[in-house]
C-alpha positions in Angstrom: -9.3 -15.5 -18.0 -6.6 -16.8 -15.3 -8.1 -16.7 -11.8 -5.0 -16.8 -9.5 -5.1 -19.5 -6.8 -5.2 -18.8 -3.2 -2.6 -20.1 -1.7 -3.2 -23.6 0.3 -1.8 -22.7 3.3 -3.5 -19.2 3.7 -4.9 -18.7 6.3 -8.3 -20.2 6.9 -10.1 -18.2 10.4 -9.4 -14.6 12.2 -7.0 -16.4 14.6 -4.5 -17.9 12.0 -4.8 -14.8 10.5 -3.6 -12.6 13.6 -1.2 -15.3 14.7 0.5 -15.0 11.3 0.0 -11.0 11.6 2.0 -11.9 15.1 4.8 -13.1 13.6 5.6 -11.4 10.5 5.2 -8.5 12.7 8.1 -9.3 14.1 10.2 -9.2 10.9 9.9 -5.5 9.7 12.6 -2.9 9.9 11.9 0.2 11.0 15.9 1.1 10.4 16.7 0.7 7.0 16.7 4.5 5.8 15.0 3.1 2.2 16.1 4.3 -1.3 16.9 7.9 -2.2 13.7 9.6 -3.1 13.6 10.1 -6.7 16.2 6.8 -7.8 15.7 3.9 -9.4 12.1 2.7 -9.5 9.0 3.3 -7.4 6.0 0.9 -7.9 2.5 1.5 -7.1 0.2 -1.2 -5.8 -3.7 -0.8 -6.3 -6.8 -3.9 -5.8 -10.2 -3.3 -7.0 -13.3 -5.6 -6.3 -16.2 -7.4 -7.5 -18.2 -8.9 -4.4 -21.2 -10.2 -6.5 -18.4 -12.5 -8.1 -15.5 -12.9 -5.6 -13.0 -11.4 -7.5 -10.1 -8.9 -6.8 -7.9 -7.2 -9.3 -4.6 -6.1 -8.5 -2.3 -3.6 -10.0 1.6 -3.3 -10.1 2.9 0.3 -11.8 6.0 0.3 -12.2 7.7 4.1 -12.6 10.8 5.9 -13.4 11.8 7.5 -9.5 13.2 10.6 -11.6 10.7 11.0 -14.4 7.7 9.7 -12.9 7.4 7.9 -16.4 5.8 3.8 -16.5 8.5 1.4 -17.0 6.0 -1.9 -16.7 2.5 -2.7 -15.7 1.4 -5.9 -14.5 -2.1 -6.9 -13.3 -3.7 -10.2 -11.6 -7.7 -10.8 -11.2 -7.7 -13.6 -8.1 -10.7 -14.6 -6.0 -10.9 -13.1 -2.8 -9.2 -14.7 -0.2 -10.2 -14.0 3.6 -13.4 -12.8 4.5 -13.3 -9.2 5.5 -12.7 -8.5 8.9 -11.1 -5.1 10.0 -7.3 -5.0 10.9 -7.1 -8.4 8.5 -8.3 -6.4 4.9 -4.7 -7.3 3.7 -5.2 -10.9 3.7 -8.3 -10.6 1.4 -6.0 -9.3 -1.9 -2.3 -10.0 -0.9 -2.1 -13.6 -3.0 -3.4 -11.3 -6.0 -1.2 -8.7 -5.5 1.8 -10.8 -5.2 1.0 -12.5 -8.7 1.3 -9.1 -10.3 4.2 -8.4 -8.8 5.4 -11.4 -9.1 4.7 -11.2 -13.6 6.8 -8.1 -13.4 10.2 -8.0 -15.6 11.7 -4.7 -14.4 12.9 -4.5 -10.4 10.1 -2.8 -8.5 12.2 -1.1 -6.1 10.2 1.0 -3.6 6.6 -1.0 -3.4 3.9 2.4 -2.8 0.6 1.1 -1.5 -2.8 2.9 -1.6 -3.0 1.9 2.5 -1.8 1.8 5.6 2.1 0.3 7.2 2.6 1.2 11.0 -0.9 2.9 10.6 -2.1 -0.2 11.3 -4.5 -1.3 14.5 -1.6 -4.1 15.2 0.5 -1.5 13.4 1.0 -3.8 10.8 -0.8 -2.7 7.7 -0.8 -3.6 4.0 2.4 -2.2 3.1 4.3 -3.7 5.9 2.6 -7.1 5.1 3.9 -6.8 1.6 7.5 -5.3 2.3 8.2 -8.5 4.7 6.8 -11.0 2.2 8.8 -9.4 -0.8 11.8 -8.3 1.3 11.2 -4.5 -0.8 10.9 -1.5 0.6 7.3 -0.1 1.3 5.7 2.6 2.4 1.7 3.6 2.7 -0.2 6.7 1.4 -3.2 7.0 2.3 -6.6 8.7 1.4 -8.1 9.1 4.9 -6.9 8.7 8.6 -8.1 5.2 9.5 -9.2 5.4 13.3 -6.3 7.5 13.8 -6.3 11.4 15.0 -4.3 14.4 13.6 -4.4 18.2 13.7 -4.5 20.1 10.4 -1.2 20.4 9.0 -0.1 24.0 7.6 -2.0 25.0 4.5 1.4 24.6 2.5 2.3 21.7 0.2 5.2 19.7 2.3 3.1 20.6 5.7 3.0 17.9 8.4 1.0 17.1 11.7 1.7 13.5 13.3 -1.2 11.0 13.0 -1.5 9.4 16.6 -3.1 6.3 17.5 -4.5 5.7 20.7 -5.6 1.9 21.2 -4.8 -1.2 22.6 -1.4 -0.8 21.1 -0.9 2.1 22.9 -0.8 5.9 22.3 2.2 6.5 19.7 2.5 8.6 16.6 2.5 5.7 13.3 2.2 8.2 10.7 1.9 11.6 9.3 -0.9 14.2 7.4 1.2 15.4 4.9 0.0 18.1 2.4 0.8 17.4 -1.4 -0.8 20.7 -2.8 -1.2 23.8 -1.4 -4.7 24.1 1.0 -5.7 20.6 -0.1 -6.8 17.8 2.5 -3.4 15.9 3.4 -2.8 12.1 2.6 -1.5 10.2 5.3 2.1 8.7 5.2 3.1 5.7 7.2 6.4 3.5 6.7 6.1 -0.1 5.8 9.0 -2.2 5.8 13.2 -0.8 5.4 11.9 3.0 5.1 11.9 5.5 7.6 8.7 7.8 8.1 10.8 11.2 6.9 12.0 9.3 3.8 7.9 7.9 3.1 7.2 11.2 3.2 9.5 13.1 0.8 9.1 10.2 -1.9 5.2 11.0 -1.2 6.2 14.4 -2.1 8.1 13.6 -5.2 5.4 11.6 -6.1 2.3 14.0 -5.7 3.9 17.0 -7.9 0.3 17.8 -9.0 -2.7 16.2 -7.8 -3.1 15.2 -4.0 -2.8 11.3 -4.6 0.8 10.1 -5.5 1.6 9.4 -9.7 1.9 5.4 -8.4 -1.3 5.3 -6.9 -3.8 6.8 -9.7 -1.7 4.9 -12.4 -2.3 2.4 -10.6 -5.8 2.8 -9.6 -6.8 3.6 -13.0 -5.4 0.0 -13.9 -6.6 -2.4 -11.5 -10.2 -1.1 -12.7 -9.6 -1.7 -16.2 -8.4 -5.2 -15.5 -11.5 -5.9 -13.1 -13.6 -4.6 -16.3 -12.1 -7.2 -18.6 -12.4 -10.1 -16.2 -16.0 -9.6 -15.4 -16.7 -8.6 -19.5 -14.9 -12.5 -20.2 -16.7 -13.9 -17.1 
Protein backbone atom coordinates (compact mmCIF):
# COMPACT_ATOMS: atom_id res chain seq x y z
CA UNK A 1 0.00 0.00 0.00
CA UNK A 2 1.36 3.62 -1.35
CA UNK A 3 0.89 6.18 1.48
CA UNK A 4 1.07 9.59 -0.38
CA UNK A 5 3.56 12.07 0.98
CA UNK A 6 2.54 15.26 2.48
CA UNK A 7 3.91 17.76 0.77
CA UNK A 8 7.20 19.50 2.43
CA UNK A 9 6.24 22.82 2.32
CA UNK A 10 2.66 22.28 3.76
CA UNK A 11 1.83 24.03 6.06
CA UNK A 12 3.09 23.25 9.53
CA UNK A 13 0.75 25.64 12.39
CA UNK A 14 -2.93 27.47 12.18
CA UNK A 15 -1.09 30.73 11.11
CA UNK A 16 0.73 29.38 7.94
CA UNK A 17 -2.34 27.80 7.37
CA UNK A 18 -4.62 31.06 7.37
CA UNK A 19 -1.90 33.12 5.76
CA UNK A 20 -1.82 30.70 2.79
CA UNK A 21 -5.88 30.63 3.07
CA UNK A 22 -5.13 34.71 2.78
CA UNK A 23 -3.59 34.48 -0.30
CA UNK A 24 -5.03 31.94 -2.44
CA UNK A 25 -8.16 33.65 -1.46
CA UNK A 26 -7.30 36.19 -3.41
CA UNK A 27 -7.03 34.06 -6.65
CA UNK A 28 -10.65 32.72 -7.15
CA UNK A 29 -13.03 33.93 -9.75
CA UNK A 30 -16.33 34.58 -8.93
CA UNK A 31 -16.87 35.54 -12.88
CA UNK A 32 -16.25 32.88 -14.96
CA UNK A 33 -19.89 31.61 -15.70
CA UNK A 34 -18.40 27.68 -15.49
CA UNK A 35 -19.28 24.86 -18.06
CA UNK A 36 -22.74 24.26 -19.43
CA UNK A 37 -24.58 22.07 -17.04
CA UNK A 38 -24.88 18.73 -18.47
CA UNK A 39 -21.30 18.92 -20.93
CA UNK A 40 -18.40 17.37 -20.93
CA UNK A 41 -17.33 15.85 -17.61
CA UNK A 42 -18.33 16.46 -14.00
CA UNK A 43 -16.05 14.84 -11.21
CA UNK A 44 -16.89 14.16 -7.78
CA UNK A 45 -14.44 14.51 -4.93
CA UNK A 46 -15.00 12.45 -1.59
CA UNK A 47 -12.21 11.75 1.70
CA UNK A 48 -12.91 9.26 4.22
CA UNK A 49 -10.85 8.70 7.53
CA UNK A 50 -9.17 6.53 9.81
CA UNK A 51 -7.98 8.53 13.05
CA UNK A 52 -6.75 5.47 15.04
CA UNK A 53 -4.19 5.22 12.01
CA UNK A 54 -3.76 8.72 10.44
CA UNK A 55 -4.97 7.92 7.28
CA UNK A 56 -7.35 9.60 4.69
CA UNK A 57 -8.77 8.26 1.52
CA UNK A 58 -9.65 10.22 -1.26
CA UNK A 59 -11.91 9.70 -4.16
CA UNK A 60 -11.97 11.17 -7.76
CA UNK A 61 -15.41 10.10 -9.94
CA UNK A 62 -15.20 10.98 -12.87
CA UNK A 63 -18.87 11.16 -14.94
CA UNK A 64 -20.41 11.58 -18.29
CA UNK A 65 -22.21 15.52 -17.73
CA UNK A 66 -25.04 14.06 -20.13
CA UNK A 67 -25.39 10.43 -18.98
CA UNK A 68 -24.41 10.66 -15.53
CA UNK A 69 -22.41 7.47 -16.55
CA UNK A 70 -18.41 6.86 -14.80
CA UNK A 71 -15.79 7.55 -17.25
CA UNK A 72 -12.71 6.91 -14.61
CA UNK A 73 -12.18 6.45 -10.96
CA UNK A 74 -9.15 7.21 -9.19
CA UNK A 75 -8.41 6.98 -5.43
CA UNK A 76 -5.35 7.98 -2.98
CA UNK A 77 -5.02 6.74 0.86
CA UNK A 78 -2.40 9.63 2.34
CA UNK A 79 -1.79 10.39 5.98
CA UNK A 80 -3.48 13.13 7.42
CA UNK A 81 -1.98 16.24 6.98
CA UNK A 82 -2.99 19.25 9.41
CA UNK A 83 -4.45 18.79 12.61
CA UNK A 84 -8.07 19.54 12.63
CA UNK A 85 -8.93 22.88 13.37
CA UNK A 86 -12.34 24.43 12.08
CA UNK A 87 -12.27 26.80 8.93
CA UNK A 88 -8.65 24.79 8.04
CA UNK A 89 -10.47 20.96 7.56
CA UNK A 90 -9.35 21.37 3.88
CA UNK A 91 -5.78 21.32 4.66
CA UNK A 92 -6.05 17.89 6.49
CA UNK A 93 -6.98 15.83 2.92
CA UNK A 94 -6.17 18.24 0.07
CA UNK A 95 -2.47 16.55 -0.64
CA UNK A 96 -4.61 13.18 -0.94
CA UNK A 97 -7.07 14.52 -2.93
CA UNK A 98 -4.80 16.06 -5.31
CA UNK A 99 -2.99 12.65 -5.92
CA UNK A 100 -6.23 11.11 -7.06
CA UNK A 101 -6.82 13.65 -9.16
CA UNK A 102 -3.74 14.02 -10.16
CA UNK A 103 -3.65 9.59 -11.39
CA UNK A 104 -6.69 10.54 -13.49
CA UNK A 105 -6.46 9.88 -17.48
CA UNK A 106 -9.74 11.48 -18.55
CA UNK A 107 -10.09 15.58 -18.08
CA UNK A 108 -12.06 16.16 -14.91
CA UNK A 109 -13.77 19.07 -16.01
CA UNK A 110 -16.23 20.46 -13.31
CA UNK A 111 -14.46 19.26 -9.79
CA UNK A 112 -17.99 18.58 -7.42
CA UNK A 113 -17.03 18.46 -3.71
CA UNK A 114 -18.98 16.99 -0.85
CA UNK A 115 -18.26 20.63 1.06
CA UNK A 116 -18.37 23.93 1.25
CA UNK A 117 -16.68 27.04 -1.52
CA UNK A 118 -17.85 30.67 -0.55
CA UNK A 119 -19.74 28.84 2.38
CA UNK A 120 -16.76 29.09 4.04
CA UNK A 121 -16.02 31.10 7.57
CA UNK A 122 -13.08 33.04 5.49
CA UNK A 123 -15.46 32.17 2.60
CA UNK A 124 -12.90 30.06 1.24
CA UNK A 125 -13.91 26.47 1.59
CA UNK A 126 -12.77 23.05 0.14
CA UNK A 127 -13.92 23.54 -3.28
CA UNK A 128 -12.51 26.90 -3.77
CA UNK A 129 -9.19 25.64 -2.17
CA UNK A 130 -9.15 22.96 -4.86
CA UNK A 131 -10.52 24.97 -7.99
CA UNK A 132 -7.40 27.55 -7.36
CA UNK A 133 -4.86 24.83 -6.86
CA UNK A 134 -6.16 22.88 -10.05
CA UNK A 135 -7.16 26.00 -12.06
CA UNK A 136 -10.89 23.69 -12.67
CA UNK A 137 -13.99 24.72 -12.01
CA UNK A 138 -15.58 23.85 -8.63
CA UNK A 139 -18.49 24.08 -6.89
CA UNK A 140 -19.68 22.67 -3.21
CA UNK A 141 -22.83 20.58 -2.28
CA UNK A 142 -23.39 20.19 0.81
CA UNK A 143 -25.16 17.94 3.39
CA UNK A 144 -25.95 20.48 6.10
CA UNK A 145 -25.67 24.39 6.54
CA UNK A 146 -22.32 24.80 8.29
CA UNK A 147 -22.87 27.83 10.82
CA UNK A 148 -24.84 29.39 8.19
CA UNK A 149 -28.81 30.35 8.35
CA UNK A 150 -31.60 29.77 5.71
CA UNK A 151 -35.36 29.67 5.55
CA UNK A 152 -37.05 26.56 4.17
CA UNK A 153 -37.04 26.58 0.56
CA UNK A 154 -40.43 25.67 -1.29
CA UNK A 155 -41.41 21.96 -0.93
CA UNK A 156 -40.65 21.53 -4.77
CA UNK A 157 -37.53 19.97 -6.28
CA UNK A 158 -35.54 23.16 -7.97
CA UNK A 159 -36.75 25.34 -4.72
CA UNK A 160 -34.25 27.85 -3.30
CA UNK A 161 -33.76 30.11 -0.10
CA UNK A 162 -30.32 32.02 0.21
CA UNK A 163 -27.92 30.57 2.93
CA UNK A 164 -26.67 33.86 4.79
CA UNK A 165 -23.73 34.11 6.93
CA UNK A 166 -23.41 36.49 9.55
CA UNK A 167 -19.72 36.59 10.97
CA UNK A 168 -16.68 38.34 11.13
CA UNK A 169 -16.81 38.37 7.41
CA UNK A 170 -19.79 40.13 7.38
CA UNK A 171 -23.50 39.47 6.74
CA UNK A 172 -23.74 38.26 2.92
CA UNK A 173 -25.57 35.52 1.26
CA UNK A 174 -22.46 32.60 0.18
CA UNK A 175 -24.79 29.98 -0.83
CA UNK A 176 -28.07 28.46 -1.48
CA UNK A 177 -30.74 25.48 0.14
CA UNK A 178 -31.63 24.06 -2.85
CA UNK A 179 -34.28 21.18 -2.98
CA UNK A 180 -33.21 18.02 -5.24
CA UNK A 181 -36.57 15.98 -4.63
CA UNK A 182 -39.76 16.98 -3.95
CA UNK A 183 -40.40 17.71 0.16
CA UNK A 184 -36.93 16.43 0.97
CA UNK A 185 -34.33 18.47 3.23
CA UNK A 186 -32.32 20.78 0.65
CA UNK A 187 -28.45 20.40 0.10
CA UNK A 188 -26.64 23.48 0.21
CA UNK A 189 -24.96 24.89 -3.00
CA UNK A 190 -22.02 27.24 -2.91
CA UNK A 191 -19.64 28.19 -5.90
CA UNK A 192 -16.01 27.37 -5.68
CA UNK A 193 -13.73 28.71 -8.11
CA UNK A 194 -14.83 30.02 -12.26
CA UNK A 195 -18.65 29.07 -11.53
CA UNK A 196 -21.37 31.22 -10.74
CA UNK A 197 -23.82 30.26 -7.78
CA UNK A 198 -27.00 29.92 -10.47
CA UNK A 199 -24.89 27.66 -12.64
CA UNK A 200 -23.69 25.45 -9.10
CA UNK A 201 -27.01 25.14 -8.67
CA UNK A 202 -28.60 23.76 -11.95
CA UNK A 203 -25.49 21.28 -12.35
CA UNK A 204 -26.61 20.28 -8.58
CA UNK A 205 -29.83 19.72 -10.21
CA UNK A 206 -28.80 17.70 -13.13
CA UNK A 207 -26.86 15.87 -10.88
CA UNK A 208 -29.49 14.87 -8.08
CA UNK A 209 -32.19 13.38 -10.70
CA UNK A 210 -33.15 10.92 -7.90
CA UNK A 211 -31.86 10.84 -4.48
CA UNK A 212 -31.07 14.19 -2.53
CA UNK A 213 -27.16 13.88 -2.71
CA UNK A 214 -25.64 14.56 -6.32
CA UNK A 215 -24.62 11.09 -8.61
CA UNK A 216 -20.75 12.57 -8.12
CA UNK A 217 -20.96 12.59 -4.56
CA UNK A 218 -22.37 8.96 -3.54
CA UNK A 219 -20.23 7.46 -6.42
CA UNK A 220 -17.84 8.95 -4.91
CA UNK A 221 -18.49 8.44 -1.28
CA UNK A 222 -19.11 4.86 -1.85
CA UNK A 223 -15.47 4.76 -3.22
CA UNK A 224 -13.30 6.58 -0.96
CA UNK A 225 -14.75 3.93 1.72
CA UNK A 226 -13.87 1.03 -0.13
CA UNK A 227 -10.28 2.33 -0.71
CA UNK A 228 -9.95 3.20 3.16
CA UNK A 229 -11.19 -0.63 3.63
CA UNK A 230 -8.36 -2.05 1.61
CA UNK A 231 -5.60 0.16 3.06
CA UNK A 232 -6.44 -0.61 6.64
CA UNK A 233 -7.20 -4.59 5.50
CA UNK A 234 -3.10 -4.40 3.89
CA UNK A 235 -2.09 -2.22 6.90
Amino acid sequence: MRITDTPADWPADEAAARALQDELRGRVDPDDSGPPPGTGHVTGLDVAYDDERDLVAAAAVVLDAGTLEVVEEATAVGRVAFPYVPGLLAFREIPTVLAALESLAAEPGLLVCDGYGRAHPRRFGLASHLGVLTGLPSIGVAKNPFTFTYEQPGPQRGDFSPLVADDAEGREMVGRALRTRDGVKPVFVSAGHRVGLETACAHTLLLSPRYRIPETTRRADALCRAALKEALTRA
